[in-house]
C-alpha positions as CSV (number, residue, x, y, z in Angstrom):
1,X,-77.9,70.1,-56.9
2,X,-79.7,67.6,-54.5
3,X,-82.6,67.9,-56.7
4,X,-80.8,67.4,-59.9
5,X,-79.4,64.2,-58.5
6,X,-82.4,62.8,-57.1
7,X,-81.2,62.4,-53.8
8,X,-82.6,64.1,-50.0
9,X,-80.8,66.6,-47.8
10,X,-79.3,63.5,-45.8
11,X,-77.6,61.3,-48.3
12,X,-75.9,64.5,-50.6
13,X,-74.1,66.1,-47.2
14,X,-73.3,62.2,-47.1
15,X,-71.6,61.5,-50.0
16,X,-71.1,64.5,-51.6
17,X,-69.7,67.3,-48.7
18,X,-67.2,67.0,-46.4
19,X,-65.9,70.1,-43.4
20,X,-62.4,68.8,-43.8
21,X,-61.1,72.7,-44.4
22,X,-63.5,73.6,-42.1
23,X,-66.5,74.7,-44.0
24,X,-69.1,72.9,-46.5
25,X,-67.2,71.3,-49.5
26,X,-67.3,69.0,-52.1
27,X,-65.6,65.2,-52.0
28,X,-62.6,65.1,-53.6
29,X,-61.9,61.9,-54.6
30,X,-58.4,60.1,-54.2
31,X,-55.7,62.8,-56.6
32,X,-57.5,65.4,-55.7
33,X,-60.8,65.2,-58.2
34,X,-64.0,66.8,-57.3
35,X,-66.5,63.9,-56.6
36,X,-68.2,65.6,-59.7
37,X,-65.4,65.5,-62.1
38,X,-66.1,63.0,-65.0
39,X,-62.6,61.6,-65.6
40,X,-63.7,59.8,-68.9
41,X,-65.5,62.8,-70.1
42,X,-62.9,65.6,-68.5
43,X,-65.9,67.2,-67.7
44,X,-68.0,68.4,-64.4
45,X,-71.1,66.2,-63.7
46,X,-73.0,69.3,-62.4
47,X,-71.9,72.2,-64.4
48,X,-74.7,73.8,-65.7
49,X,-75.3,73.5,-61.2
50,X,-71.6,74.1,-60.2
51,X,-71.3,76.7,-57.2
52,X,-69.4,80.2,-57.5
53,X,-66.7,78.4,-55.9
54,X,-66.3,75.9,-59.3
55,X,-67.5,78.9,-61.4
56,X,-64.7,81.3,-60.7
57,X,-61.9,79.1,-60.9
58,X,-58.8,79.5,-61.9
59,X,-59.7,82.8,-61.2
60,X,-59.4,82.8,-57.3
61,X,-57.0,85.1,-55.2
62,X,-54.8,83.0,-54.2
63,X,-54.1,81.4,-58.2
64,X,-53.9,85.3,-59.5
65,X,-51.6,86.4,-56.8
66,X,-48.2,86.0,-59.0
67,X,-47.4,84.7,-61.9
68,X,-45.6,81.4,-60.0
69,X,-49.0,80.9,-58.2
70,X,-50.7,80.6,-61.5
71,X,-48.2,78.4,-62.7
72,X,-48.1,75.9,-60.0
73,X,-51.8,75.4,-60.2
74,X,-51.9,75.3,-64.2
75,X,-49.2,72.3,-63.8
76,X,-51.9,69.9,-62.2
77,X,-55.0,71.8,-63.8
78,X,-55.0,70.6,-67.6
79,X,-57.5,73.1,-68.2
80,X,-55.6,76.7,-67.8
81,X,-53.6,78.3,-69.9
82,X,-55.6,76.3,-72.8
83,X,-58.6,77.6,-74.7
84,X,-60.3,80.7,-74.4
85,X,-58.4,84.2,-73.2
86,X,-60.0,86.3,-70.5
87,X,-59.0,89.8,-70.9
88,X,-57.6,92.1,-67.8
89,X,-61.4,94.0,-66.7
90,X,-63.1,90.4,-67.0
91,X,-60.8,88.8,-64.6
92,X,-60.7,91.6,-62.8
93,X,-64.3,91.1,-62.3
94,X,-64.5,87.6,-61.6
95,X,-62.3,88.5,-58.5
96,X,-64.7,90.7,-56.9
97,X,-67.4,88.3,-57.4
98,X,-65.2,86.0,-55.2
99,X,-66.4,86.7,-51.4
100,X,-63.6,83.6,-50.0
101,X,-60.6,85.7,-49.3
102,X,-58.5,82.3,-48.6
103,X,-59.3,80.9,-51.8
C-alpha cells in the first residue's frame, strides 16, 4: 500500500494508521470513513490493495451474528443488502478466512 502511494514506512503509519482499538488500523475520518474511502466516487482508494480486514466485510462475526446485527450495520453501510447475493457456503467461507474473532 505504502508503495502504491508513494510514500516511506514513516509518513503512512503517520497518516494513515492509528492503535486507537489497540492494534494497527486505518484513519477513519470524522463520520466514521476509512481515510481511503472516496466520498465523491463511493468508492475505496486502495481496493485493488485493501486488507482482509476491508475484504471480508460485511461479512465479519460480529455483523453475521443475528439478523439485528446485520441490520444495524446495513443502516449506516449503503453498500449491504444492495447488489450482488452471496449464497450460504460462500459466506460461510469468508467467515473462516476471518482470523479477528472480535470483528
Amino acid at each position: 500500500m505504502r508503495r502504491h502511494l508513494g510514500v516511506d514506512p514513516e509518513e503512512f503509519e503517520h497518516r494513515y494508521v492509528t492503535h486507537m482499538w489497540g492494534r494497527p488500523s486505518f484513519v477513519e475520518r470524522p463520520g466514521g470513513d476509512c481515510v481511503f474511502y472516496d466520498a465523491e466516487t463511493a468508492k475505496c482508494a486502495i481496493y485493488s490493495l485493501r486488507p482482509l480486514q476491508c475484504s471480508l466485510f460485511p461479512f465479519w462475526p460480529s455483523v453475521m451474528e443475528s439478523r439485528a446485527d446485520w441490520d444495524r450495520e446495513a443502516r449506516w453501510c449503503p453498500g449491504m443488502d444492495d447488489g450482488r447475493l452471496y449464497g450460504e457456503e460462500e459466506i460461510r467461507s469468508r467467515l473462516r478466512q476471518c482470523p479477528f474473532e472480535d470483528l
